[in-house]
N, C-alpha and C positions, 0 to 999 in steps of 0.2 A: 422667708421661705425655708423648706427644710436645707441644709446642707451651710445655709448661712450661718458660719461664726460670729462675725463684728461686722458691722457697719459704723462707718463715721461720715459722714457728708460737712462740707464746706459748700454755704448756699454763697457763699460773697465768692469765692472761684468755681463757684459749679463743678464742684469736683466730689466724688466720692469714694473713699478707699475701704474696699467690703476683700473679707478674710471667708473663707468658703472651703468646703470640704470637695472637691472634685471626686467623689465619687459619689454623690449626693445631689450634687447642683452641678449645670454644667452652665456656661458662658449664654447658649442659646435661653437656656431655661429662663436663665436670672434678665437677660436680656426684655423676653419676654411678661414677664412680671412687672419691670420696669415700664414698658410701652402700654401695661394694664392698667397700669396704674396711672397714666397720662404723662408718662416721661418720658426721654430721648434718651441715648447715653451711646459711647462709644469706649472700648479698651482704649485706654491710654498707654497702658505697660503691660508686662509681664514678668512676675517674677523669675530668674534666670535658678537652675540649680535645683 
């Protein structure tokens, strides 16, 4: 989706660390895309700084 830099997913910890441009993509958006596309997902982190 636009604003998306990187994506790397880990299917063996269901985890996925996605690089994004917050003025382009925002949390709801990408959320949203995620559940289009028949997935789940929750913030785990946020980077500090």
């Amino acid at each position: 989706m636009p604003g998306v830099r990187t994506a790397k997913v880990n299917f063996d910890k269901k985890e996925a660390l996605v690089e994004f441009d917050a003025k382009k993509a925002t949390i709801v958006q990408m959320s949203a895309a995620l559940n289009k596309a028949g997935y789940t997902g929750s913030l785990k982190s946020w980077p500090k700084g």
